[in-house]
OpenMM code with the backbone's topology and positions (N, CA, C; nanometers):
from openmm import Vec3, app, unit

residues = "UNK UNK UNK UNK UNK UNK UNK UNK UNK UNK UNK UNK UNK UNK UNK UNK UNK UNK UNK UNK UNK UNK UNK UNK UNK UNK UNK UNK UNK UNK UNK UNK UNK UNK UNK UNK UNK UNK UNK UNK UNK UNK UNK UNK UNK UNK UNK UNK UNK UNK UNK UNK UNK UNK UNK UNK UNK UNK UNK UNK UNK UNK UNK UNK UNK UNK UNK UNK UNK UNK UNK UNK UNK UNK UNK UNK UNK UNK UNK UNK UNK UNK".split()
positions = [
    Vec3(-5.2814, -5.0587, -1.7295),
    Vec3(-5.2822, -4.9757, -1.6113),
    Vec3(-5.1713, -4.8710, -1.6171),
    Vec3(-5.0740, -4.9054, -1.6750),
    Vec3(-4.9611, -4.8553, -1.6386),
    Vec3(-4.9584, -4.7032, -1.7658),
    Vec3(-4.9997, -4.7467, -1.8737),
    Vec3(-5.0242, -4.6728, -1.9901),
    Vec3(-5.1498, -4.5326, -1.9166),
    Vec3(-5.2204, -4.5240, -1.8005),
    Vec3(-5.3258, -4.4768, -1.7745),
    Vec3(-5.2262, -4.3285, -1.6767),
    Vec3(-5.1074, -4.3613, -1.6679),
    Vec3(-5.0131, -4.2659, -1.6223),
    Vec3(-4.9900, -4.1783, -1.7358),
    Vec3(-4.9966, -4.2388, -1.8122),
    Vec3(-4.9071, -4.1094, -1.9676),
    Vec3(-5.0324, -4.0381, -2.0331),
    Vec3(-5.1395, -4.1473, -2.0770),
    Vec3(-5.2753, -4.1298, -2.1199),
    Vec3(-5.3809, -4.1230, -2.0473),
    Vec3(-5.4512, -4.0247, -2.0055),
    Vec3(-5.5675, -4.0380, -1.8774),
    Vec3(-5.6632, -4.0826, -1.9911),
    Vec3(-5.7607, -4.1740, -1.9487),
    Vec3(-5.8691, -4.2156, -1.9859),
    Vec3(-5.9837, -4.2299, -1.9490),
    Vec3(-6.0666, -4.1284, -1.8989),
    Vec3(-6.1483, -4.1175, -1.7869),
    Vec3(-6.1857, -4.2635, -1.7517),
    Vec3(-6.3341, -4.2813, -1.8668),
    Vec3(-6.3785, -4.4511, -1.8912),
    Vec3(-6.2974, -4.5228, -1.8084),
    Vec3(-6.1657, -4.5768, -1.8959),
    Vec3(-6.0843, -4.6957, -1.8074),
    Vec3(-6.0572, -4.6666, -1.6862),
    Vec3(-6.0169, -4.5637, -1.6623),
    Vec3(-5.9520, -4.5521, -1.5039),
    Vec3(-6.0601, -4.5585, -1.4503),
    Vec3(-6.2081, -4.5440, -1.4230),
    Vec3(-6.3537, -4.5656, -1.3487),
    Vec3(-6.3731, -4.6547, -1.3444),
    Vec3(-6.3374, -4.8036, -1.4931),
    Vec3(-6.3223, -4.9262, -1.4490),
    Vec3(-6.2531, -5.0045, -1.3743),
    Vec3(-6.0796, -4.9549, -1.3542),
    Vec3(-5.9893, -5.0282, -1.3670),
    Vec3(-6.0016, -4.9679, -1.1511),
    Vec3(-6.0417, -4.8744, -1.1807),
    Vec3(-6.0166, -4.8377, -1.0162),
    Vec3(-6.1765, -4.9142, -0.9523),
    Vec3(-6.2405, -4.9459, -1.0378),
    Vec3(-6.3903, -5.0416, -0.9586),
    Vec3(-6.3186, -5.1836, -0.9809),
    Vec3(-6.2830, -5.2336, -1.0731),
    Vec3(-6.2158, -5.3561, -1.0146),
    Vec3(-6.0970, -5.4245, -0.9606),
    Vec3(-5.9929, -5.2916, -1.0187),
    Vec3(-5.8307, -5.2924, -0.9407),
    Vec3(-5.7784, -5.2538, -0.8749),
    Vec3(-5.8896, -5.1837, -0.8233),
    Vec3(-5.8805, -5.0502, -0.7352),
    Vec3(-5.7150, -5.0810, -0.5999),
    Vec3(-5.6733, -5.2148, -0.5852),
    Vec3(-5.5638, -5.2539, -0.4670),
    Vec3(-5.4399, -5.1803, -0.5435),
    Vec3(-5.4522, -5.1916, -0.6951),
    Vec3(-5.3036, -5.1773, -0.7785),
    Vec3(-5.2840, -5.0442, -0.7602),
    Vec3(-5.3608, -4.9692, -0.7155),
    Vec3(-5.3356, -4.7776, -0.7643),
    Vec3(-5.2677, -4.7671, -0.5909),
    Vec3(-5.2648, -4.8332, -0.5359),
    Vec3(-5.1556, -4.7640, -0.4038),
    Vec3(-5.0288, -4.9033, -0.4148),
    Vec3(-4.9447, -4.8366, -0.3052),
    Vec3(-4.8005, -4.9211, -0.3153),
    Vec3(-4.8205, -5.0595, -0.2450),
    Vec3(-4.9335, -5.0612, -0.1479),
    Vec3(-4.9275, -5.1784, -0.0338),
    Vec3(-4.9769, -5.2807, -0.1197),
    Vec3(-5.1228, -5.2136, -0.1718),
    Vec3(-5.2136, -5.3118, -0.2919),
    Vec3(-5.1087, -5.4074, -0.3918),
    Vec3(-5.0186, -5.3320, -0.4437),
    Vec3(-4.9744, -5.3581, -0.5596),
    Vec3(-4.8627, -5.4362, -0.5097),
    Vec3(-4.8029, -5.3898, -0.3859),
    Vec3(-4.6713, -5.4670, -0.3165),
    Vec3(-4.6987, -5.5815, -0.3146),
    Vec3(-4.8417, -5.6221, -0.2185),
    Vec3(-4.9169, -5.7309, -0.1591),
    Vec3(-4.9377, -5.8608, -0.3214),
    Vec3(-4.9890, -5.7993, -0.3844),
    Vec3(-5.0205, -5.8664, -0.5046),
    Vec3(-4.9170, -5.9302, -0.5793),
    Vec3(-4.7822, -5.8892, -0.5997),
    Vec3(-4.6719, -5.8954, -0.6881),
    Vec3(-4.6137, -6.0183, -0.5352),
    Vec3(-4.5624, -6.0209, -0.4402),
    Vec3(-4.6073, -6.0901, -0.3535),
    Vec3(-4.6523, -6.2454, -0.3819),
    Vec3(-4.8029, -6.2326, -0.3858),
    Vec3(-4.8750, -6.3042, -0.4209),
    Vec3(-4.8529, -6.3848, -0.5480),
    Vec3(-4.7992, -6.3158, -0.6451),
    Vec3(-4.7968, -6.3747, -0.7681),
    Vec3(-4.6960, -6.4662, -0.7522),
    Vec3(-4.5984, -6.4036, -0.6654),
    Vec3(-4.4223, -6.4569, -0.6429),
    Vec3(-4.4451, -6.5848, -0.5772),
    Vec3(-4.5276, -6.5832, -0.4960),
    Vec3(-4.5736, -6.7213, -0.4058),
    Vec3(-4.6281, -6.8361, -0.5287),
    Vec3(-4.6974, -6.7810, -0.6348),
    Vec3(-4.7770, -6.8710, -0.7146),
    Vec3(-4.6286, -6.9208, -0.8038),
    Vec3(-4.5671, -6.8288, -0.8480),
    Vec3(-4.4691, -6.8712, -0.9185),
    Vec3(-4.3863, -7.0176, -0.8988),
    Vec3(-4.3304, -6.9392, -0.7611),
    Vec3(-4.2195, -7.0377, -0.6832),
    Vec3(-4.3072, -7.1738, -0.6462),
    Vec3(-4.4138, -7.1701, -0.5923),
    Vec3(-4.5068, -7.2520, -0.5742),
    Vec3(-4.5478, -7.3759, -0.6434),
    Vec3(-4.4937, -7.3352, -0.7684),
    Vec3(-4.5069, -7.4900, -0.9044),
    Vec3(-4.3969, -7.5791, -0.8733),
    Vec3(-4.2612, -7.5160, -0.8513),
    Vec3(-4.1766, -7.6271, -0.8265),
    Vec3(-4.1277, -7.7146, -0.9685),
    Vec3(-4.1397, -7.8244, -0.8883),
    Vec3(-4.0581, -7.9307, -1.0183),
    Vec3(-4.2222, -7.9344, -1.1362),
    Vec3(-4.3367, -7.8647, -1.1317),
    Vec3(-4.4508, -7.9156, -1.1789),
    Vec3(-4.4000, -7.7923, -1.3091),
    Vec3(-4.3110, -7.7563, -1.3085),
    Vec3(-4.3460, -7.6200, -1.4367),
    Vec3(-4.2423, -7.6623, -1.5643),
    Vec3(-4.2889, -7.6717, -1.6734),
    Vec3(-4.1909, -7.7224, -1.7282),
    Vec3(-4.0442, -7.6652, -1.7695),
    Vec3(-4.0940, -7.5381, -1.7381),
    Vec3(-3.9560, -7.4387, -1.7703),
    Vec3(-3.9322, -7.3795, -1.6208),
    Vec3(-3.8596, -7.4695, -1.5789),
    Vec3(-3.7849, -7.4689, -1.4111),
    Vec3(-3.6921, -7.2927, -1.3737),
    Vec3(-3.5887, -7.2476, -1.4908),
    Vec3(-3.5534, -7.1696, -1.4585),
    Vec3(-3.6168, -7.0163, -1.4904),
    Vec3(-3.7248, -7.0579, -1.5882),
    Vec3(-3.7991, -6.9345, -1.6062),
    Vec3(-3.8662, -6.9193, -1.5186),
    Vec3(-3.9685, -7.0146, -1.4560),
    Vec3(-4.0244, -6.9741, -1.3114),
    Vec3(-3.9660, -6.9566, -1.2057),
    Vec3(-3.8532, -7.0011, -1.2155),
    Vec3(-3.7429, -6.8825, -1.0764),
    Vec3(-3.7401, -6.7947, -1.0784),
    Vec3(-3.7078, -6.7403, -1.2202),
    Vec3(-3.6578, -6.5756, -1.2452),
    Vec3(-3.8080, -6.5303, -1.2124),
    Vec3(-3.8892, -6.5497, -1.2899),
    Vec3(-4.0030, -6.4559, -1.2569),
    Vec3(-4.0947, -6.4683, -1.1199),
    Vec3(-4.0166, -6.5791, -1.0672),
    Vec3(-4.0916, -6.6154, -0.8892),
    Vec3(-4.0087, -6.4751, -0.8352),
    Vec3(-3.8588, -6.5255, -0.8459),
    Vec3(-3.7704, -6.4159, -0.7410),
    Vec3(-3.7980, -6.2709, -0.8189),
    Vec3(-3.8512, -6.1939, -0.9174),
    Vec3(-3.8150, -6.1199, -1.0017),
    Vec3(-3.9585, -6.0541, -0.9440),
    Vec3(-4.0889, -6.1117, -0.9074),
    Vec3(-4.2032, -6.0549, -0.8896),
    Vec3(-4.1638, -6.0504, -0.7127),
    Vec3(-4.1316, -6.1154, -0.6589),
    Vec3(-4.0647, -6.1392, -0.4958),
    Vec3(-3.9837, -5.9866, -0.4585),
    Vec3(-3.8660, -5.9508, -0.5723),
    Vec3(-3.8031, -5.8627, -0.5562),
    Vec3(-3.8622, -5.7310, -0.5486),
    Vec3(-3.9691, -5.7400, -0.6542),
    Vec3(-4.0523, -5.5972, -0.6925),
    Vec3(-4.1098, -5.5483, -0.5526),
    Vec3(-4.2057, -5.6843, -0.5340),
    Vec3(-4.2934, -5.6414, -0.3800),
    Vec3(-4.2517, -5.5966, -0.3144),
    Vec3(-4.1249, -5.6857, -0.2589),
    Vec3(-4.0392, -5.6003, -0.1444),
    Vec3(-4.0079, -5.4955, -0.1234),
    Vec3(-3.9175, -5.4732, -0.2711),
    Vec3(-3.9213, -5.3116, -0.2618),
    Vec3(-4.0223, -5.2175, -0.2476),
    Vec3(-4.1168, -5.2711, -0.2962),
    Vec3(-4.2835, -5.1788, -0.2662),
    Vec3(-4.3001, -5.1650, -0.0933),
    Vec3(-4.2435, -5.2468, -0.0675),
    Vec3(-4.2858, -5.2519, 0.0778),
    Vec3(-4.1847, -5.1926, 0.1349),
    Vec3(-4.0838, -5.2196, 0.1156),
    Vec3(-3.9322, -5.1373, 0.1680),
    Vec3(-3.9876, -4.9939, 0.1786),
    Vec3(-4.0106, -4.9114, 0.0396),
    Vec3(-4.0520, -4.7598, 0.0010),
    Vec3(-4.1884, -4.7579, 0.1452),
    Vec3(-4.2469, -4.8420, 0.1765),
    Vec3(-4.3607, -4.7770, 0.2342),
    Vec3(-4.3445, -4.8089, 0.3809),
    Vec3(-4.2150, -4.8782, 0.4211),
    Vec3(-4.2199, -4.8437, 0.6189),
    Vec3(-4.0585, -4.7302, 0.6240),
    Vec3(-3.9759, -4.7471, 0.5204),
    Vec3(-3.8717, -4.6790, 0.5460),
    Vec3(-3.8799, -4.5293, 0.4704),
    Vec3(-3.9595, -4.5374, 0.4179),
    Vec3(-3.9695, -4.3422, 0.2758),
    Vec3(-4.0893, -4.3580, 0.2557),
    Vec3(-4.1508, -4.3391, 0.4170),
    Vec3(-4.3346, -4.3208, 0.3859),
    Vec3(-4.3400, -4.1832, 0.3285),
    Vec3(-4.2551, -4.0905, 0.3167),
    Vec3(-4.2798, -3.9478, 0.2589),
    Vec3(-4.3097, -4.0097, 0.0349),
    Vec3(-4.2141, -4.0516, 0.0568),
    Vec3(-4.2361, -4.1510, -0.0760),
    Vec3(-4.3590, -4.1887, -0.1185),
    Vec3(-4.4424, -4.2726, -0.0525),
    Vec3(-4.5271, -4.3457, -0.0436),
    Vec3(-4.6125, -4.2909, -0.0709),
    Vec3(-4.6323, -4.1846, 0.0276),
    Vec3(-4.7782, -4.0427, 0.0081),
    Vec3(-4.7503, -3.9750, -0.0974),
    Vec3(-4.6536, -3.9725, -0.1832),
    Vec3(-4.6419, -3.9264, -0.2835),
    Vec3(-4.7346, -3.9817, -0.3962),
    Vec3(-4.7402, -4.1158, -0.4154),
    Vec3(-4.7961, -4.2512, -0.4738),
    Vec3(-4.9185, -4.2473, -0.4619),
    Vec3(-4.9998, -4.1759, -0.5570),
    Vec3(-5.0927, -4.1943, -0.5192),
    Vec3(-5.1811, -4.2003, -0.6760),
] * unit.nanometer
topology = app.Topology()
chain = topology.addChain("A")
for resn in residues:
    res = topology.addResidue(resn, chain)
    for name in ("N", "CA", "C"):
        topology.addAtom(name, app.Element.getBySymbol(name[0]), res)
């Protein structure tokens, strides 16, 4: 997805926006990273590598936020994002 910023690809981006279509704005992508952060932290004592799923629980936790921070405090930001 992220490579589709440097390289336009018509094809992929017609796919990636019919099935990912939440990731191409800030809320989508906030909401999701979020989500992942919940799944992370969510294993608990069940993961066998305890401090790697912290970092990447709080590390995907941190991202969202800030996604979300940029979009009630620098909505001029936001509309930029597109």
């Amino acid at each position: 997805y992220e490579l589709m910023w440097w390289t336009p690809m018509p094809a992929v981006n017609k796919a990636f926006r019919k099935n990912f279509g939440f990731m191409y704005g800030l809320r989508g992508k906030g909401l999701y990273l979020i989500f992942v952060a919940c799944l992370c932290l969510g294993l608990g004592k069940d993961a066998s590598v305890s401090a790697l799923n912290w970092a990447t629980g709080v590390a995907f936790l941190a991202a969202g936020c800030l996604h979300w921070f940029v979009i009630c405090f620098h909505p001029e930001l936001a509309g930029q994002y597109v």
